[in-house]
VOGU-3710 file (C-alpha; in Angstrom, 3 decimals, decimal comma):
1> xxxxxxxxxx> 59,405/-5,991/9,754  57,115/-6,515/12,511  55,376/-2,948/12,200  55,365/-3,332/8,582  53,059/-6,039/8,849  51,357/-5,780/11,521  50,082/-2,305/10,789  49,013/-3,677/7,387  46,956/-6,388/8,881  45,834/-3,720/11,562
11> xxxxxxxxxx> 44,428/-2,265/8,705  42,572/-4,976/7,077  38,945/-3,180/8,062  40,142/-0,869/5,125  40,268/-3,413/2,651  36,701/-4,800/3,635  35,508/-2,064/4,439  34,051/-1,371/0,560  31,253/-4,183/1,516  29,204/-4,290/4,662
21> xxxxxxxxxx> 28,091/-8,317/5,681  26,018/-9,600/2,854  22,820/-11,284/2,660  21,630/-12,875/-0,352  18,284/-13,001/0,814  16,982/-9,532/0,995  14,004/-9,544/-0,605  12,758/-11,160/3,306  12,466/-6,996/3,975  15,564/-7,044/6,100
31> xxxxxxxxxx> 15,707/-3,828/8,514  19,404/-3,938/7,580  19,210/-3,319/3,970  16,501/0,116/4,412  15,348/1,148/7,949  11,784/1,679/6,480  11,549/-1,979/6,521  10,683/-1,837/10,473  6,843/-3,117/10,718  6,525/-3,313/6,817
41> xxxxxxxxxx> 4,749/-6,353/7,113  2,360/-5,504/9,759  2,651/-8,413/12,215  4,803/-8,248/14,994  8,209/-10,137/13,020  11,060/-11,481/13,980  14,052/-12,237/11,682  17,745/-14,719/12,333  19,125/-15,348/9,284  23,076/-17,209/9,258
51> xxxxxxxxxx> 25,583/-17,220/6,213  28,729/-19,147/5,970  31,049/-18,025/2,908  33,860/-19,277/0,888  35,116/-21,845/3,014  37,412/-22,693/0,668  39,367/-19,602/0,926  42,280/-18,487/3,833  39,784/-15,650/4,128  36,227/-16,668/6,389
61> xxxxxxxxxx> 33,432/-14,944/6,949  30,508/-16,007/9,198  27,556/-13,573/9,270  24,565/-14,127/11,450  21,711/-11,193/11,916  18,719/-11,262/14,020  15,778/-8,999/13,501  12,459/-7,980/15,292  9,819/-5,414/14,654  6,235/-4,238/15,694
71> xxxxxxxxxx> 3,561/-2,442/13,533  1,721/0,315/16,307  -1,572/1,528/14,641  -2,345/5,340/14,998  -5,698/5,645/13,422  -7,063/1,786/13,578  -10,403/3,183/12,367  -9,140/5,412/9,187  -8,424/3,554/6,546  -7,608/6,364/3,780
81> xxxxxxxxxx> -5,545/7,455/5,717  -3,991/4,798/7,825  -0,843/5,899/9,934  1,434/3,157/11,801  4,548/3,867/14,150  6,969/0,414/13,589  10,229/0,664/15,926  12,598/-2,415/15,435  15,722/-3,945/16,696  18,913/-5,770/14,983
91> xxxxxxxxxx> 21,944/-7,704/16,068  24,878/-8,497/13,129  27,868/-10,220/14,287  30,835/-11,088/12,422  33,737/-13,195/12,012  36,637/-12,319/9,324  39,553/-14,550/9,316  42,368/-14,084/7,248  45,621/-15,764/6,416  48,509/-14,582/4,199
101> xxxxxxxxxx> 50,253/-16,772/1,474  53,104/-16,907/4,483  50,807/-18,331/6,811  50,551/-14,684/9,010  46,770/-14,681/10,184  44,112/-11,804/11,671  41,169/-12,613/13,047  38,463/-10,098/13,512  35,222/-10,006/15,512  32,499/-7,453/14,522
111> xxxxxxxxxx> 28,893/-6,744/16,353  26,355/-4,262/15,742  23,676/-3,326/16,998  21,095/-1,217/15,681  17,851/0,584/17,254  15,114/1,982/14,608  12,744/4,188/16,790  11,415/6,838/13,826  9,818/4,675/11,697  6,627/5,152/10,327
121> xxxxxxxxxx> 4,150/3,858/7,371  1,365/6,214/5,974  -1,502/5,410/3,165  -1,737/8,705/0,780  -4,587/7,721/-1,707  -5,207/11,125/-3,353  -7,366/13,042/-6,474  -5,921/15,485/-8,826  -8,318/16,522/-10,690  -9,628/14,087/-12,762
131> xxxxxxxxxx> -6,651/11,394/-11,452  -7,145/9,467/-8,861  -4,042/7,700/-6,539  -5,755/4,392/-4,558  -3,756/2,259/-2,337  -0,794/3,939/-2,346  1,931/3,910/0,894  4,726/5,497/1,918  7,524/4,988/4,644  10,078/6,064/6,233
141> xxxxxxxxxx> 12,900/5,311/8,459  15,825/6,081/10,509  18,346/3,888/12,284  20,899/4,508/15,311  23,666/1,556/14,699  26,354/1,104/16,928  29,906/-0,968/15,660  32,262/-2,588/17,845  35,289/-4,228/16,054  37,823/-6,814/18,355
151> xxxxxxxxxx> 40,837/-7,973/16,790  42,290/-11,170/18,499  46,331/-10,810/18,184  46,785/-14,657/19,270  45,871/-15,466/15,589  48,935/-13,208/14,409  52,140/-15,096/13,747  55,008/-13,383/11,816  58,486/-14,550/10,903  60,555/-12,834/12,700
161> xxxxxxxxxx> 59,261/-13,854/16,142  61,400/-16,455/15,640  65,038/-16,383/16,614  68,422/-18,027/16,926  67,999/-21,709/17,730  64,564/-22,326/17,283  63,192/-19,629/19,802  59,986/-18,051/20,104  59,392/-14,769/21,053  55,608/-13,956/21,789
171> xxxxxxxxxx> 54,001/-10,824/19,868  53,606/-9,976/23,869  57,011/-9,291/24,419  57,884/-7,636/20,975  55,729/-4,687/20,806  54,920/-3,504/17,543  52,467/-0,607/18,545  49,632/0,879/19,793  46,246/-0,949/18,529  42,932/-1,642/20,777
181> xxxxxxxxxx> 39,190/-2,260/19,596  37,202/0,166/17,430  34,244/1,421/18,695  31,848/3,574/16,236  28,107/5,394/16,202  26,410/5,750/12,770  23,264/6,686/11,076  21,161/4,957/8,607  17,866/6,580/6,541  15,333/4,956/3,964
191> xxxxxxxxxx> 12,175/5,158/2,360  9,726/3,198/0,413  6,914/3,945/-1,895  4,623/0,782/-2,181  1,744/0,318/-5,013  -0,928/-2,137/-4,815  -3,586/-3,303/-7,404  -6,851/-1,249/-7,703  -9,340/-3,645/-8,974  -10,654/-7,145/-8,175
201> xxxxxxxxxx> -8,355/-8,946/-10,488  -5,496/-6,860/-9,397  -5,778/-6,560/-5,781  -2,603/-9,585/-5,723  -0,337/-7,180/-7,424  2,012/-4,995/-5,398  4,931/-2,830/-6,711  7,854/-1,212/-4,470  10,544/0,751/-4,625  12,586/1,837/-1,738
211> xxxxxxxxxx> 15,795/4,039/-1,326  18,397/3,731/1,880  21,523/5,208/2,694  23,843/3,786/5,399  27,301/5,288/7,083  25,996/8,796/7,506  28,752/10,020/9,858  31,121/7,889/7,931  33,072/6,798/11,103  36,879/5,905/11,418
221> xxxxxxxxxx> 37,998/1,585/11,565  41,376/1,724/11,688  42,677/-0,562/15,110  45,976/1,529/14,908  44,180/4,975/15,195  45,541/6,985/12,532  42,298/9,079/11,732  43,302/8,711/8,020  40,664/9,756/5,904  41,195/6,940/4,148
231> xxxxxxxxxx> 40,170/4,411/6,784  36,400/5,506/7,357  33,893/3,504/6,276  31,985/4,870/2,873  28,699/5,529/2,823  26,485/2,513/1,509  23,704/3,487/-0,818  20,821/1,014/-1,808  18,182/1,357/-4,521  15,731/-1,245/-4,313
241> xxxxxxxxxx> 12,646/-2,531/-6,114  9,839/-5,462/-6,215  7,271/-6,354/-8,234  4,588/-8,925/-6,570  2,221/-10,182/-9,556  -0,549/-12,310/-9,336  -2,904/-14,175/-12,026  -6,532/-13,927/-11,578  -8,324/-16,718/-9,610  -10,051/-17,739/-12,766
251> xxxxxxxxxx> -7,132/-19,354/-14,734  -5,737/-21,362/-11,823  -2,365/-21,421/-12,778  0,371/-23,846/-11,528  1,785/-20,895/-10,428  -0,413/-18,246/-9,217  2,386/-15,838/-8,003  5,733/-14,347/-9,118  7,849/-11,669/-7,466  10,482/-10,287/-9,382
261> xxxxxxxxxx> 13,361/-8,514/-7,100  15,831/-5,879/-8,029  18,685/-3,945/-5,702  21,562/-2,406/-6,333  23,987/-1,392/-3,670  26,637/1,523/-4,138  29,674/2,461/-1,529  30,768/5,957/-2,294  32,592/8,416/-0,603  30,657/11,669/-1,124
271> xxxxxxxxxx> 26,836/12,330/-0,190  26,197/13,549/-3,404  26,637/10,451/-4,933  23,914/9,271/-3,243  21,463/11,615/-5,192  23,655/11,258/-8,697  23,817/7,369/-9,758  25,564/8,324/-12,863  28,665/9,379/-10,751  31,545/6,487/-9,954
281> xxxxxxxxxx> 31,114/4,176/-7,123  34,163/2,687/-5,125  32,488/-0,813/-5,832  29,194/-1,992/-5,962  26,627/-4,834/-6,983  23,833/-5,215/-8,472  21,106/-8,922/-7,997  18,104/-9,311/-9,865  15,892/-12,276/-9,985  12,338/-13,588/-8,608
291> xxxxxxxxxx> 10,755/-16,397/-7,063  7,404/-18,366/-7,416  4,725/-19,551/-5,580  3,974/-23,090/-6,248  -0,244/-23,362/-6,129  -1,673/-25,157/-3,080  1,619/-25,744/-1,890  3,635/-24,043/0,837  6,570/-23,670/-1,624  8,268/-20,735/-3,386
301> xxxxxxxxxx> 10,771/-21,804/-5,130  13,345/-18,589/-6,704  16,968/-17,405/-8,060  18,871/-14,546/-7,955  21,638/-13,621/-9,900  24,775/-10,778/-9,071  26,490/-8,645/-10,919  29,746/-6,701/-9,477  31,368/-3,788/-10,427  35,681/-3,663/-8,951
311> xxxxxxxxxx> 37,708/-0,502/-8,679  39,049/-1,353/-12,096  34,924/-0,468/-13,379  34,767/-4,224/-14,795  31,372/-5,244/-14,503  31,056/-8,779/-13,822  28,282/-11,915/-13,773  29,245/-13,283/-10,631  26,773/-15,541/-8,664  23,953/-17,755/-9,303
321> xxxxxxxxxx> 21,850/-18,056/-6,332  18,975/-20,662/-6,093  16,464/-20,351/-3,157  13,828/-22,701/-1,716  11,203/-21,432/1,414  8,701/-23,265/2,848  5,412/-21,645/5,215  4,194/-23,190/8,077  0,442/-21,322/8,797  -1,371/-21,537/12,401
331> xxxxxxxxxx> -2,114/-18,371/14,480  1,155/-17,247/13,827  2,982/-17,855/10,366  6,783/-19,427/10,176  9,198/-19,462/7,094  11,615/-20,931/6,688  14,387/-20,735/3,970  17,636/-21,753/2,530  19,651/-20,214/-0,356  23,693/-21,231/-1,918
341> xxxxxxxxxx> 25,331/-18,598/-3,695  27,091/-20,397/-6,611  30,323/-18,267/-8,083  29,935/-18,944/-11,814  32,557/-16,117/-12,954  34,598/-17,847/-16,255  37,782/-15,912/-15,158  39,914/-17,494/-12,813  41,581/-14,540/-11,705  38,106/-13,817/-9,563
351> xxxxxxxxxx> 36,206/-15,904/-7,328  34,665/-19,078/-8,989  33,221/-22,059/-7,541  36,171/-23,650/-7,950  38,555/-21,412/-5,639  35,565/-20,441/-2,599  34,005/-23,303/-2,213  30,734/-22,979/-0,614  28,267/-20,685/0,416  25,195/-21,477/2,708
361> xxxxxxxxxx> 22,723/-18,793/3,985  19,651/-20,612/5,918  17,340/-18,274/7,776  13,809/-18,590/9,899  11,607/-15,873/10,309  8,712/-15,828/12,490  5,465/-13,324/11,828  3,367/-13,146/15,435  -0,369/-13,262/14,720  0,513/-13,283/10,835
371> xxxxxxxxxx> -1,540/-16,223/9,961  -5,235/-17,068/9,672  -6,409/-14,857/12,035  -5,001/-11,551/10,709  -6,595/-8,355/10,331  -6,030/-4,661/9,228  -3,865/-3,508/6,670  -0,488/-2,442/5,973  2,148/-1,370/3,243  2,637/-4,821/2,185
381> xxxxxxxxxx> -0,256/-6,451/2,526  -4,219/-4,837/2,021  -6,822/-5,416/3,887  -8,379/-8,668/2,081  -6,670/-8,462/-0,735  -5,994/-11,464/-3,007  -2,216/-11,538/-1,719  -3,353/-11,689/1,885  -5,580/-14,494/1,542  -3,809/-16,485/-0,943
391> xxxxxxxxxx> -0,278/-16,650/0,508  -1,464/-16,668/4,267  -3,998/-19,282/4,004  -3,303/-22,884/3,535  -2,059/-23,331/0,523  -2,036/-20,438/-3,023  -5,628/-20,396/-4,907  -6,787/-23,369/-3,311  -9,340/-25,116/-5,706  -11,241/-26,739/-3,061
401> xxxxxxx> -11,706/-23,155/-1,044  -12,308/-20,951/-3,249  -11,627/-17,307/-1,659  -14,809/-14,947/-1,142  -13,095/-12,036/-2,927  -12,904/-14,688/-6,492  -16,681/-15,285/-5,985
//
């Protein structure tokens, strides 16, 4: 009985394996969710962001991910053709707890780390013929990410350590097996195609779309070491999209700027899927939503909402997410922010407010000569573009500064 279920808990990586740690708060450009995120935003960043969800439930999980990336100009004086080299660096750990309806627990420790050294961000403004393509980027990026799983047996208890008279025999001295830590090398690639606003009254309008997929070598987790094909991780396929709108200066609205967010993340088990979104995925999900920027405030104030899709193909309104941030702007610009994912699912039989309890995600992130003093361009932000000026100065179309670019 002991083998039985120890080698299913041994196993457990298989069961969460169909969803890598989850951050509701991806539209902050996380390296994590698409590699071609490294040195988006120009500035030197840095990124910790920590999530505790469904506390309610026997099973825990406590994510935490740090972040940090630079933005190397190639060609500082060519601005049709601007070229930047962006390496970056991230940290995930990992804690998965979980406990059976007969009290038998697992308790599971992942970090990974993950280097980014080939990333790069290009401006392609080009004619045919008659059409013209302005202020158009693209990047790309590839990831090295290294896995470590530990499983901590002195959170496994199981009936039938238990003998005559009361006495306990420790999991040491009844050997069920051969298990140890999982140790795994992978591959991650993405790229991003980023828009922004030709004219005057424009230049605060940015569109992107980006494309990542994650698990290329599809490694083995399985603590018992079976090599079953059915234990490796699937791949992880993102499609991603954002759409940063601004008013013109003129109408001073109460709220000057939205940004509507899209992403929908895939695990499949074939490569081809990644190129074929009609074809099935093993799960996935789906959040859409936006935030707002409050005018001559340091707010934005958003929500996000998630859709999932189950191996029984039942799509599913899940979670409600509401999500404050706050900028503080010297040299060097800080935000911070704070976001609860609210299960609102109607059916009992899946997770509801009511059965998870809560979930918290609060993050800082810190851009290093991002503020005031600023300069250049990159794919996020232009060169003295509406955007720039508006978001990194004090406050969003300040009426008692007026910008030079709204004169």
């Amino acid at each position: 009985m002991k083998k039985i279920i120890f080698y299913i808990l041994s196993l457990t990586t298989l069961f969460t394996q169909g969803q890598d740690p989850s951050f509701s708060q991806f539209d902050l450009n996380m390296m994590y969710s698409n590699p071609a995120f490294s040195g988006y935003e120009g500035a030197t960043k840095s990124l910790l962001h920590s999530r505790n969800q469904w506390n309610k439930l026997n099973e825990k999980f406590n994510n935490s991910i740090f972040e940090i990336s630079t933005n190397i100009k190639l060609n500082p004086n060519n601005r049709k053709g601007a070229t930047s080299y962006s390496p970056g660096l991230g940290v995930i750990s990992e804690d998965l707890r979980f406990t059976s309806s007969v009290g038998n627990q697992v308790f599971i420790h992942r970090i990974e780390a993950s280097f980014y050294p080939f990333t790069f961000h290009m401006r392609i403004d080009f004619k045919i013929g008659k059409l013209k393509i302005n202020n158009l980027w693209l990047s790309g990026g590839g990831g090295i990410n290294a896995r470590k799983y530990n499983l901590d047996d002195s959170y496994l208890f199981f009936s039938d350590q238990w003998g005559d008279l009361g006495a306990f025999m420790p999991i040491s001295l009844a050997p069920v097996g051969t298990f140890s830590d999982v140790t795994t090398v992978d591959g991650s690639v993405g790229f991003i195609l980023t828009k922004h606003g030709k004219y005057q009254s424009t230049q605060g309008n940015r569109l992107m779309a980006g494309w990542s997929l994650s698990h290329i070598r599809r490694p083995n987790e399985d603590f018992s070491h079976t090599g079953l094909e059915s234990s490796r991780i699937p791949l992880k396929n993102i499609v991603h999209a954002e759409w940063f709108y601004g008013f013109p200066a003129f109408k001073r609205p109460f709220i000057p700027y939205f940004k509507t967010i899209f992403k929908h993340e895939r695990y499949i088990d074939d490569v081809s899927k990644a190129i074929l979104p009609w074809k099935e995925s093993l799960i996935s999900k789906t959040e859409f939503g936006g935030t707002a920027f409050i005018n001559n405030t340091p707010i934005e104030l958003g929500v996000l909402y998630r859709i999932d899709h189950n191996f029984e193909k039942d799509y599913h309104l899940q979670t409600f997410i509401p999500i404050i941030r706050y900028r503080i702007n010297r040299k060097n610009l800080l935000v911070i922010s704070y976001s609860y994912d609210m299960n609102i699912a109607g059916n009992t039989d899946r997770l509801t407010i009511g059965n998870t309890g809560t979930t918290h995600e609060m993050g800082i992130a810190i851009y290093l000569n991002g503020g005031r003093g600023r300069k250049g361009e990159c794919p996020a932000f232009m060169q003295n573009s509406a955007l720039y000026k508006d978001i990194y100065n004090n406050g969003l179309l300040n009426k008692s500064k007026t910008k030079k670019n709204f004169k």
